[in-house]
N, CA, C and O of each residue as an XYZ file, in Angstrom:
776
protein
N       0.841     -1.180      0.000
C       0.000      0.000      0.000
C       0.887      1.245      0.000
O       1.742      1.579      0.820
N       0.437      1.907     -1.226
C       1.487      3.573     -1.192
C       0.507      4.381     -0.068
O      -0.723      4.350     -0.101
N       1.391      5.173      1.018
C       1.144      6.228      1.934
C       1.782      7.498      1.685
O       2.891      7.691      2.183
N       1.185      8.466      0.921
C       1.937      9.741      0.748
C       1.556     10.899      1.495
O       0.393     11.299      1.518
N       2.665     11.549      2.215
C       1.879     12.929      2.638
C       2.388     14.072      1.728
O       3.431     14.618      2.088
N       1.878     14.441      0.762
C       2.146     15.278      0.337
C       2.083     16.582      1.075
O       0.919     16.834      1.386
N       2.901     17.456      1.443
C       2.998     18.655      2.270
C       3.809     19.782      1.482
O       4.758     19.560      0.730
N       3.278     21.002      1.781
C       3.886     22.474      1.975
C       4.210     22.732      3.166
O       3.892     21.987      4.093
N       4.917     23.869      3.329
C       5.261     25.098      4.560
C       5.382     26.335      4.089
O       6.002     26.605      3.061
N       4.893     27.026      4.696
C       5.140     28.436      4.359
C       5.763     29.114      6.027
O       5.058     29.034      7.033
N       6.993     29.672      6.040
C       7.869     29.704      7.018
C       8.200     31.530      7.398
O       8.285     32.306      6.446
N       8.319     31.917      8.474
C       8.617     32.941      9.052
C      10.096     33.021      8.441
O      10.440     34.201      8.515
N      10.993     32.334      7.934
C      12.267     32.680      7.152
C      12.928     31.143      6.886
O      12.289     30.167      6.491
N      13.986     31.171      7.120
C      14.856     30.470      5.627
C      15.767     28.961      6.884
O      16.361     27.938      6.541
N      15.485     29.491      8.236
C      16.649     28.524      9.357
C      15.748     28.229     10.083
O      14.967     28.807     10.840
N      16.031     26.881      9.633
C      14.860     25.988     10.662
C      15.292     25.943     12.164
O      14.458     25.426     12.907
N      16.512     26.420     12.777
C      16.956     26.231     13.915
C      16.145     27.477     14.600
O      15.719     27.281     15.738
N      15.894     28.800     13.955
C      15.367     30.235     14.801
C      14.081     30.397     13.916
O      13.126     30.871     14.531
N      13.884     30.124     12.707
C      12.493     30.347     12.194
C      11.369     28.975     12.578
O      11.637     27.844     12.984
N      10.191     29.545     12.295
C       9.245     28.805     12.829
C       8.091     28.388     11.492
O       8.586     28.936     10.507
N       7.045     27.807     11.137
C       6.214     27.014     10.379
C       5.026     28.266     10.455
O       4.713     28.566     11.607
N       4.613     28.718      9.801
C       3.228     29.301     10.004
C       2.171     29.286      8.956
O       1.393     30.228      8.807
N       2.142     27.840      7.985
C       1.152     27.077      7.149
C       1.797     25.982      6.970
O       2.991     25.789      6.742
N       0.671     25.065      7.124
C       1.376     23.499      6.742
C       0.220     23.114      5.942
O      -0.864     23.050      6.522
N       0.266     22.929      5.079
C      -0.695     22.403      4.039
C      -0.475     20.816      3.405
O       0.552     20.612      2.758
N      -1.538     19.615      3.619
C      -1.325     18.525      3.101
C      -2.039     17.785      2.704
O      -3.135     17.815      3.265
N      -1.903     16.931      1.782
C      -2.889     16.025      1.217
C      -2.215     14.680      1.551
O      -1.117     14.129      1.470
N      -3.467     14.456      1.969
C      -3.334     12.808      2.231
C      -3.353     11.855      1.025
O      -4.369     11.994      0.343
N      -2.453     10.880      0.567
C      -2.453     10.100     -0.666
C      -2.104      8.880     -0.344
O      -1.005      8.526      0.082
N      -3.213      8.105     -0.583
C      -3.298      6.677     -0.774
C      -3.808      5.844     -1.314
O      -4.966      5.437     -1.221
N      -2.774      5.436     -2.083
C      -2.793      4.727     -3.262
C      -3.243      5.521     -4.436
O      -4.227      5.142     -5.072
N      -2.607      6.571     -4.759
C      -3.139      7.058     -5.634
C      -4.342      7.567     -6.224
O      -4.821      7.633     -7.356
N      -4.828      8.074     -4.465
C      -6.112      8.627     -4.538
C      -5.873      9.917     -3.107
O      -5.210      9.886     -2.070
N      -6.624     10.764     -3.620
C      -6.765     11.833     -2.378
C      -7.814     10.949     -1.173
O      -8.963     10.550     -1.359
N      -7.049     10.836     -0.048
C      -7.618     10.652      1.149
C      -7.965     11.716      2.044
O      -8.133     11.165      3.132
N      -8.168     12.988      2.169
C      -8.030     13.928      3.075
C      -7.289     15.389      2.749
O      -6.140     15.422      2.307
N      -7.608     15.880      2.859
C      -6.283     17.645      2.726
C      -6.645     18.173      3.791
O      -7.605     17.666      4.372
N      -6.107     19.132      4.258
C      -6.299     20.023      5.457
C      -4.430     21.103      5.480
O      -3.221     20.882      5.405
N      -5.390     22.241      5.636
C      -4.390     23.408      6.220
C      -4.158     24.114      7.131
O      -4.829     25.137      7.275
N      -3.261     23.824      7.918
C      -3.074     24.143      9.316
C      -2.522     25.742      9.180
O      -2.099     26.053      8.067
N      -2.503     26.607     10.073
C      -1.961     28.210     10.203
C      -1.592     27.530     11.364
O      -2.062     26.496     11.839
N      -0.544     28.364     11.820
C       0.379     28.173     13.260
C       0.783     29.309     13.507
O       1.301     29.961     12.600
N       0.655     29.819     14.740
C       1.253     30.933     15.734
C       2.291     30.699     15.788
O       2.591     29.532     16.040
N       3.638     31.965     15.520
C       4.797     31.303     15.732
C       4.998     31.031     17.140
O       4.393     31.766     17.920
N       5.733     30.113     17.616
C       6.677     29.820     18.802
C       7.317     31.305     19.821
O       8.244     31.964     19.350
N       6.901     31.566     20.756
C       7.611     32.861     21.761
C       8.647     33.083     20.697
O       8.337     33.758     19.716
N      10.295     32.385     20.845
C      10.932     32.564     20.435
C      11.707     32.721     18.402
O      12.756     33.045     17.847
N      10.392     32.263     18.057
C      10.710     31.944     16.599
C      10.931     33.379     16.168
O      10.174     34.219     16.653
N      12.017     33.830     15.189
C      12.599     35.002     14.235
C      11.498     35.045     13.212
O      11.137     34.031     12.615
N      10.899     36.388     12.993
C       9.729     36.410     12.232
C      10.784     37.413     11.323
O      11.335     38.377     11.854
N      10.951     37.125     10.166
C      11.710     37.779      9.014
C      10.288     38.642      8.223
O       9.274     38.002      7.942
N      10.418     40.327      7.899
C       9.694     40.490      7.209
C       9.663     39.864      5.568
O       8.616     39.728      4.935
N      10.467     39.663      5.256
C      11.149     39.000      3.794
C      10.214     37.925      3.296
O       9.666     37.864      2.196
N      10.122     36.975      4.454
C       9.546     35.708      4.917
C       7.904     35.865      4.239
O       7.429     35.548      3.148
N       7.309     36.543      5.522
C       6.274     37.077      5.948
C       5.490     37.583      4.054
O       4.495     37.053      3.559
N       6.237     38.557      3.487
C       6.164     39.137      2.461
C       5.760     38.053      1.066
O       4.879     38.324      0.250
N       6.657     36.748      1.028
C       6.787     35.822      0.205
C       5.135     35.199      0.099
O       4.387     35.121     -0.876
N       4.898     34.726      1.823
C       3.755     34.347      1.996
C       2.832     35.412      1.829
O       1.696     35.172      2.237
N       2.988     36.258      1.452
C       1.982     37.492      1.178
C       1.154     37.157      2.865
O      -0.013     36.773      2.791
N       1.539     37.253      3.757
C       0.364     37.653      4.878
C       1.584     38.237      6.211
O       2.769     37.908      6.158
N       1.234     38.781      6.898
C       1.593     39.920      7.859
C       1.622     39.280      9.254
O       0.911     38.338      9.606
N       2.604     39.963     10.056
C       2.646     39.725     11.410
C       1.525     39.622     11.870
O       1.127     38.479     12.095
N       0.683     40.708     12.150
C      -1.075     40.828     12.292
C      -1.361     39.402     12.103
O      -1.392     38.686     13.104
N      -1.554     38.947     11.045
C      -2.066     37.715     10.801
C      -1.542     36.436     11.200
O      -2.307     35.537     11.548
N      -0.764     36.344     11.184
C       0.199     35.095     11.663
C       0.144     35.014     13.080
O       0.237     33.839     13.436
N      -0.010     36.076     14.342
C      -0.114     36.317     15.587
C      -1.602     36.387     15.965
O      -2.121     36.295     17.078
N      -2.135     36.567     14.804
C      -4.042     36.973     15.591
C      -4.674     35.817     15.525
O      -4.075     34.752     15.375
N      -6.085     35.932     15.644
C      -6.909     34.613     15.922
C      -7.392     33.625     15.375
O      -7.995     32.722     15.954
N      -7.033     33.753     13.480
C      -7.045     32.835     12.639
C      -5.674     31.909     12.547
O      -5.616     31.014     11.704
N      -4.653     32.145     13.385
C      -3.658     30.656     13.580
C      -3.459     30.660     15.046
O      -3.034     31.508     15.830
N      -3.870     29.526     15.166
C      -3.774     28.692     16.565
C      -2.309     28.169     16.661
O      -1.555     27.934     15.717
N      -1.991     27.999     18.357
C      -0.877     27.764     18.866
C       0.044     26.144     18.411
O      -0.547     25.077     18.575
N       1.141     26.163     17.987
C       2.253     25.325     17.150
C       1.880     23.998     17.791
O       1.716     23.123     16.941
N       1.760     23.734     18.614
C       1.937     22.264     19.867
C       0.073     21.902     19.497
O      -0.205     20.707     19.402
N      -1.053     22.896     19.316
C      -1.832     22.441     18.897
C      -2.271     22.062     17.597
O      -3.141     21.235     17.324
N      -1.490     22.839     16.724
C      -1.598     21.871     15.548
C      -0.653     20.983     14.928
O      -0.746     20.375     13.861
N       0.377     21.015     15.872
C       0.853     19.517     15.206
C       0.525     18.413     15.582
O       0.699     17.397     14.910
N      -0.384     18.467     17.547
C      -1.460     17.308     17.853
C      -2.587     17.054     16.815
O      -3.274     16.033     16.778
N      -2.685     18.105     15.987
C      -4.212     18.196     14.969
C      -3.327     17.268     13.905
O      -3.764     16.276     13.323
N      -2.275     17.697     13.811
C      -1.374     16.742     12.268
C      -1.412     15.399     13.252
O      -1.992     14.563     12.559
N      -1.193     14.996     14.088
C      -0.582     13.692     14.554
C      -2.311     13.177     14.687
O      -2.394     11.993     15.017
N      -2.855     13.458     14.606
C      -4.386     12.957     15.015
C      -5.089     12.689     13.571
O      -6.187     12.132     13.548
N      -4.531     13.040     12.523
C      -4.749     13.173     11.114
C      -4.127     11.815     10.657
O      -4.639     10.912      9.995
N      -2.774     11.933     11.242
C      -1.941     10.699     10.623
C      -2.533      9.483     11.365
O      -2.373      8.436     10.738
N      -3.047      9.383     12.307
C      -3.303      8.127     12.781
C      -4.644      7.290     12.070
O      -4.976      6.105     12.066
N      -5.141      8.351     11.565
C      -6.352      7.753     10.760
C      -5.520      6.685      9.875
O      -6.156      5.675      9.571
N      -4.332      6.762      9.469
C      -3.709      6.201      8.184
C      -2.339      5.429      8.782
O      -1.921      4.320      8.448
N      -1.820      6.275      9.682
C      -0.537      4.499     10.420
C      -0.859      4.354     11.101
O      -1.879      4.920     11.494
N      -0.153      3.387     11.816
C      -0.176      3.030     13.296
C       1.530      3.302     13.375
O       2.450      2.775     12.750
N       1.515      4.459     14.525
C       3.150      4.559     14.530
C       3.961      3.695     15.446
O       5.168      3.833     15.643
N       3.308      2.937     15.901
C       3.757      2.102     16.862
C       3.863      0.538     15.502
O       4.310     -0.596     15.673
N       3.577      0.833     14.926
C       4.276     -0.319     14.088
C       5.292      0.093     12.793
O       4.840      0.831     11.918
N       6.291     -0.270     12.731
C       7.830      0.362     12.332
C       7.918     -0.327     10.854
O       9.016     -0.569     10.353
N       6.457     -0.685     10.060
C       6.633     -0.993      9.095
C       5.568     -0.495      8.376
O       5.332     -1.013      7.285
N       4.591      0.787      8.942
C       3.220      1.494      8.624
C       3.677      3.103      8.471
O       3.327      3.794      9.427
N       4.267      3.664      7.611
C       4.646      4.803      7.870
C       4.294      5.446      6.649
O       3.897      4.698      5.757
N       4.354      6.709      6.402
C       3.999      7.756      4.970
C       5.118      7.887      4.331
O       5.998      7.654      5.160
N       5.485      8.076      3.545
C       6.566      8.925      2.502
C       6.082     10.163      2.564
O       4.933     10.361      2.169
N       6.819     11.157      3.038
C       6.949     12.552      3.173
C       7.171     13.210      1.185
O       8.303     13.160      0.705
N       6.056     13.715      0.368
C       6.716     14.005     -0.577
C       5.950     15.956     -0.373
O       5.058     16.419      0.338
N       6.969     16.617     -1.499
C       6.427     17.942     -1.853
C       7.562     18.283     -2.436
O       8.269     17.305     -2.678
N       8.121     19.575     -2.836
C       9.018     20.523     -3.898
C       9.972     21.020     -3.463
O       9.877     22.035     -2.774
N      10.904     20.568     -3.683
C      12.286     20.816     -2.575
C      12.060     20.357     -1.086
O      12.656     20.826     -0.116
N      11.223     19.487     -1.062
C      11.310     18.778      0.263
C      12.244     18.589      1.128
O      12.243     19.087      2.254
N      13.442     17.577      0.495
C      14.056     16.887      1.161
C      14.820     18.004      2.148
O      14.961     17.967      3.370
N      15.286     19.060      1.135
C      16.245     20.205      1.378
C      15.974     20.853      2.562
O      16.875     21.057      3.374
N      14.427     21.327      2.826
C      13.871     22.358      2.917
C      12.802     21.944      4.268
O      13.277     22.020      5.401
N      11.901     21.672      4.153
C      10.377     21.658      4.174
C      10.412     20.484      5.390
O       9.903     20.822      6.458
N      10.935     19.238      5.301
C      11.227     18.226      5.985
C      11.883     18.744      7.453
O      11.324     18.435      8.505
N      13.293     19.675      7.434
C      14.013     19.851      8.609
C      13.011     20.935      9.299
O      13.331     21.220     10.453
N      11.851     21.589      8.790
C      11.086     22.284      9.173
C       9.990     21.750     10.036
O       9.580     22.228     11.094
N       9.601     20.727      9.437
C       8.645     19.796      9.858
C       8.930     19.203     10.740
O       8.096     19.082     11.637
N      10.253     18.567     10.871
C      10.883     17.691     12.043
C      11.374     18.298     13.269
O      11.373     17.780     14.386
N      12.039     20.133     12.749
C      11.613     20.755     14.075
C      10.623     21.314     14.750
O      10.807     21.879     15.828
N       9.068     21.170     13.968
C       8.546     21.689     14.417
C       8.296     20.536     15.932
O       8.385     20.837     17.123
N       7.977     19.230     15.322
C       7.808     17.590     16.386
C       8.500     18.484     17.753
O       7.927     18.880     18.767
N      10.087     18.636     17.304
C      11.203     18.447     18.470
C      10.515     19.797     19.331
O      10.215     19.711     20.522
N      10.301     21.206     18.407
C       9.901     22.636     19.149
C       9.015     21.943     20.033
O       9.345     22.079     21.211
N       7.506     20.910     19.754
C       6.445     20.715     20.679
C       6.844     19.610     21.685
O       5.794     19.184     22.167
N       7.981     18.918     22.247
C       8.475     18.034     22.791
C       8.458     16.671     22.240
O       9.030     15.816     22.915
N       7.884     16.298     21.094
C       7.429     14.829     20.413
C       8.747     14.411     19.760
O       9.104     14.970     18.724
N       9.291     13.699     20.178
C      10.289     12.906     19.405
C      10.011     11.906     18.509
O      10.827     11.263     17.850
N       8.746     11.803     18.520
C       8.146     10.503     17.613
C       8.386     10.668     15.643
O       8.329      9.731     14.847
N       8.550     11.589     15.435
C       8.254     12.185     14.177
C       8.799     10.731     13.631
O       8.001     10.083     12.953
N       9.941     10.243     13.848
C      10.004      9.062     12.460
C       9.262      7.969     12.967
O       9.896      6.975     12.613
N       8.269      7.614     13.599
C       7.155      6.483     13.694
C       5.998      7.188     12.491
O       4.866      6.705     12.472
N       6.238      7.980     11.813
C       5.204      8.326     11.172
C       5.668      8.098      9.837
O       4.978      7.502      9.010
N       6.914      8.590      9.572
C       7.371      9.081      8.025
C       8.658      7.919      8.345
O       9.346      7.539      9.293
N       8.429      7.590      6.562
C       9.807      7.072      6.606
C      11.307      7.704      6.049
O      11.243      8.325      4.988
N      12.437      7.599      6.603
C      13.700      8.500      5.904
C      13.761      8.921      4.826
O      14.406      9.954      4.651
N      13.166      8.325      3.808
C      13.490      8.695      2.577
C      12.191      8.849      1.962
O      11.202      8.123      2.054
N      12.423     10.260      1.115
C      11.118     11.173      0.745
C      10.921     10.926     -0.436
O      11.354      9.954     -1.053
N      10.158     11.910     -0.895
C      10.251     12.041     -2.666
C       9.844     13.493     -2.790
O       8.815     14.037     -2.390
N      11.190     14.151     -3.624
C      11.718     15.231     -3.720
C      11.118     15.330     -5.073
O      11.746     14.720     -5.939
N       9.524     16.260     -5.648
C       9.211     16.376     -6.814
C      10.147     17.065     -7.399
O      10.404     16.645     -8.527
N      10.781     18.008     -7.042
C      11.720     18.683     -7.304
C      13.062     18.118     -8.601
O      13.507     18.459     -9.697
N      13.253     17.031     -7.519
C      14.332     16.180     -7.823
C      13.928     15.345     -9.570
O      14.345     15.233    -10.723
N      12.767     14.921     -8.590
C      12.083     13.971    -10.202
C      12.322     15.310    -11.421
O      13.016     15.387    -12.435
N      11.722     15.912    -10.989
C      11.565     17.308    -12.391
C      12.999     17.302    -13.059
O      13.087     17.463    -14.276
N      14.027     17.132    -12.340
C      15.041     17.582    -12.599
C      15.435     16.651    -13.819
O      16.104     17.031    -14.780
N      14.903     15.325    -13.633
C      15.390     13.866    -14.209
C      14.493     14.294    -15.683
O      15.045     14.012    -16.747
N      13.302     14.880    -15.720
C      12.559     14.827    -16.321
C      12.723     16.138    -17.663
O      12.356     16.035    -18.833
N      13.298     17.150    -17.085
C      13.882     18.489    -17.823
C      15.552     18.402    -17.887
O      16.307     19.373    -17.834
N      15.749     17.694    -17.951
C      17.206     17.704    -17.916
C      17.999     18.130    -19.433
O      19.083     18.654    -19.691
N      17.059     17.703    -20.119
C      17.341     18.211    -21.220
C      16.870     19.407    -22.252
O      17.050     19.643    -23.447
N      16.052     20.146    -20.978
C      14.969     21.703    -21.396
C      15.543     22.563    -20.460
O      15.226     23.749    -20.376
N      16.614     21.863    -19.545
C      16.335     22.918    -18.277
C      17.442     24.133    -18.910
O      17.341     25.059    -18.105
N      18.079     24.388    -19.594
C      18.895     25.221    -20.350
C      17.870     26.454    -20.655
O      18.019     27.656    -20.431
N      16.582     25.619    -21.349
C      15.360     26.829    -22.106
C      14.333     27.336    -20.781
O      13.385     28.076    -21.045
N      14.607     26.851    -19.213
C      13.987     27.319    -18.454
C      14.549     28.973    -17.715
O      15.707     29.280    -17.430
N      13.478     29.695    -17.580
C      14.020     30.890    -16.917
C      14.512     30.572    -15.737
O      15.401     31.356    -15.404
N      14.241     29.521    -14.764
C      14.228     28.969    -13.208
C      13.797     27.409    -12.955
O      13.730     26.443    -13.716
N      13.637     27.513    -12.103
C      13.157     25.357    -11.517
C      12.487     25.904    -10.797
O      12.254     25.099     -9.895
N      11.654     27.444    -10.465
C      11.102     26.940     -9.415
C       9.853     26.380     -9.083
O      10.178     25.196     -9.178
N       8.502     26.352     -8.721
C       7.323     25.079     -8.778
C       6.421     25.600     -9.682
O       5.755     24.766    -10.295
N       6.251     26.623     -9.893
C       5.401     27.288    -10.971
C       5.688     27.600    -12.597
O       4.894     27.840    -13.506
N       7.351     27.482    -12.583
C       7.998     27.341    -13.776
C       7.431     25.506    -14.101
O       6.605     25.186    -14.956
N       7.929     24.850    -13.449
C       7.968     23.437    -14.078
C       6.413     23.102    -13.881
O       5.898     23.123    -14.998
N       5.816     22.912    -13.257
C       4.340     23.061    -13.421
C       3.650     23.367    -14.673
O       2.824     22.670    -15.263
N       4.175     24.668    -15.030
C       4.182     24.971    -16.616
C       4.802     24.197    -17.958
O       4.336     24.132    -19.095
N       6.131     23.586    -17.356
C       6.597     23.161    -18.847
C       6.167     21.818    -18.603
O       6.437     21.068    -19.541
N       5.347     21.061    -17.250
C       4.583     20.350    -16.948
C       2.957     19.869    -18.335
O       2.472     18.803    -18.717
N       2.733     21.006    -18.567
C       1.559     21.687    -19.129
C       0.652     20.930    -18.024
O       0.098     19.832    -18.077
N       0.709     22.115    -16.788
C      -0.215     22.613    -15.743
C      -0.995     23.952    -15.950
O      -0.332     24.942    -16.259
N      -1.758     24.016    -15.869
C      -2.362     25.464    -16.041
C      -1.687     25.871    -14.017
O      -1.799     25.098    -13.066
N      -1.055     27.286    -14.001
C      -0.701     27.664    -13.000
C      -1.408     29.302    -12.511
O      -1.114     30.373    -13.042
N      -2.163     29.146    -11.632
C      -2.350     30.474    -11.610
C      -1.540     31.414    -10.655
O      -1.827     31.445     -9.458
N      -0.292     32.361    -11.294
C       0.348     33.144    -10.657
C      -0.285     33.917     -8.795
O       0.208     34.075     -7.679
N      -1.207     34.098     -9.277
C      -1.486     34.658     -7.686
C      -1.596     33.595     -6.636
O      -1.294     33.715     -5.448
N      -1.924     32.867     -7.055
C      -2.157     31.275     -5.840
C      -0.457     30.810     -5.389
O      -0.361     30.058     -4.419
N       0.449     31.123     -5.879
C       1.535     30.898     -5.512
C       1.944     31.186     -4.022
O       1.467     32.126     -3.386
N       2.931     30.237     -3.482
C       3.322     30.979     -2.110
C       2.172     30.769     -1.053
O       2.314     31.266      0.064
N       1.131     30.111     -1.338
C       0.154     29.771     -0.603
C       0.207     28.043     -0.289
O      -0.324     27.273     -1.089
N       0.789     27.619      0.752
C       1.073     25.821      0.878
C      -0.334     25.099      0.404
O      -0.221     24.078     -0.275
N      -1.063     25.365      0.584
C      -2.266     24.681      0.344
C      -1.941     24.948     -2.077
O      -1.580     24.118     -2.911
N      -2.173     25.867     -2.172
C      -2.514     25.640     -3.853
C      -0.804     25.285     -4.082
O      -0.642     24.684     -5.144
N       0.504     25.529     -3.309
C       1.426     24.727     -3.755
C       1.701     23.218     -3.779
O       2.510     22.574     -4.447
N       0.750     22.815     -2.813
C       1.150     21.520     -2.298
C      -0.056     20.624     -3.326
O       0.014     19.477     -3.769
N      -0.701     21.245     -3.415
C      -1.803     20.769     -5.179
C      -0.810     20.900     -6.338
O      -0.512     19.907     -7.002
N      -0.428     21.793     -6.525
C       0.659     22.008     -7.998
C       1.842     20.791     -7.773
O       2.262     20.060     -8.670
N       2.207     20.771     -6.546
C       3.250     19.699     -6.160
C       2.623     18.377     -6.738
O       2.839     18.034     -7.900
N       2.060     17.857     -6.121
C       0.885     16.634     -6.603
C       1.005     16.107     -8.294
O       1.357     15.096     -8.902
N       0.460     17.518     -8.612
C      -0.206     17.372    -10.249
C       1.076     16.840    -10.598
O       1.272     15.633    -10.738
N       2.079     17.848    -10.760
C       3.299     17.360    -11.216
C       3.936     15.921    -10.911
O       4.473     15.226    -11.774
N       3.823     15.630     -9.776
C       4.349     14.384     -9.605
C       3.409     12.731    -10.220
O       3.820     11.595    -10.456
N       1.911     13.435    -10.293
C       1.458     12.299    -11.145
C       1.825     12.400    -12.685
O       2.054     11.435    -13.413
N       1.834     13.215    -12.910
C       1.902     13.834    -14.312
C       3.394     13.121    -14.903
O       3.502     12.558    -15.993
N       4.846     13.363    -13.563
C       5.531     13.449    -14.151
C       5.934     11.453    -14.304
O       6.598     10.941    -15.205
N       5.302     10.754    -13.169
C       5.258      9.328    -12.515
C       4.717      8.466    -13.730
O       5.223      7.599    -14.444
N       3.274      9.171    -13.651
C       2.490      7.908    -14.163
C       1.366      8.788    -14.992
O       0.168      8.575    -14.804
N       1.830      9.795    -15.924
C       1.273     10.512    -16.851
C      -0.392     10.574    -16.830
O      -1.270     10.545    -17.692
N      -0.361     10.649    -15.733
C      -1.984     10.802    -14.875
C      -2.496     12.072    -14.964
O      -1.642     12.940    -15.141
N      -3.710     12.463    -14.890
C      -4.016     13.524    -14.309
C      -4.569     13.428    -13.079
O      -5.271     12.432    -12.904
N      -4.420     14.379    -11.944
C      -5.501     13.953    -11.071
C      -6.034     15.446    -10.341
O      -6.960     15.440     -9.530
């Protein structure tokens, strides 16, 4: 049985050690079917570095990220861990998800795994297993021989030479990235649409 979590982040800045998570967007995939999506907002952490730069990318504001439409970090990653159990059992070490999304491995993952450690949960690998799938990476295998005629790699460029219809303003939003992530990876896998 394939278990995918396909996930975004949209991040207060660029260091997962002082920045903090403040959208986690994911679709549940199994077997090659949508099981679930849901998008979490998160309050940063007391201590998390809120970069305006950051903030700007995600097009939304301190105001917003601190007020009453994102709830506190430790409660929604109990809301993510209460999500995943519908689908493993983490107490069995052979039931786990593949972590995939767009520059994942790099990026998005050490974000995710500190967010576990920020809320005290050390459990994070009873859920996911080590090794991801970096759409990113696939793209790369897949344009390797266009990527010369590309302006960039980044998810909205290849999406396009994908032939995704992309709509520029939805960008930078984890929820419509972590859909564009998806398309591409069926598209680029198993010449699917979905």
């Amino acid at each position: 049985m394939s278990k995918i979590l396909f996930f975004d982040i949209e991040t207060t800045g660029l260091d997962n050690q002082k920045n903090g998570i403040h959208q986690l967007a994911c679709i549940v995939d199994i077997d090659g079917k949508e099981a679930e999506r849901f998008n979490l907002k998160l309050k940063p952490f007391k201590d998390d570095v809120i970069e305006e730069q950051a903030l700007a990318i995600g097009n939304v504001t301190y105001e917003q990220i601190t007020g009453p439409d994102y709830l506190e970090p430790t409660y929604q990653k109990n809301k993510l861990c209460d999500i995943l159990k519908k689908y493993v059992d983490k107490f069995d070490k052979l039931d786990k998800m593949h972590l995939a999304g767009y520059n994942n491995a790099s990026f998005d993952n050490q974000f995710l795994r500190r967010l576990f450690e920020k809320c005290g949960d050390n459990y994070f690998g009873s859920w996911f297993w080590s090794d991801s799938i970096d759409v990113m990476v696939l793209s790369s295998y897949k344009f390797q021989n266009k990527r010369s005629q590309m302006p960039n790699f980044k998810l909205g460029t290849v999406a396009q030479y994908s032939g995704i219809k992309v709509q520029d303003d939805g960008l930078h939003d984890a929820l419509y990235d972590i859909e564009l992530t998806r398309k591409i990876y069926y598209k680029l896998m198993f010449n699917k649409e979905v």
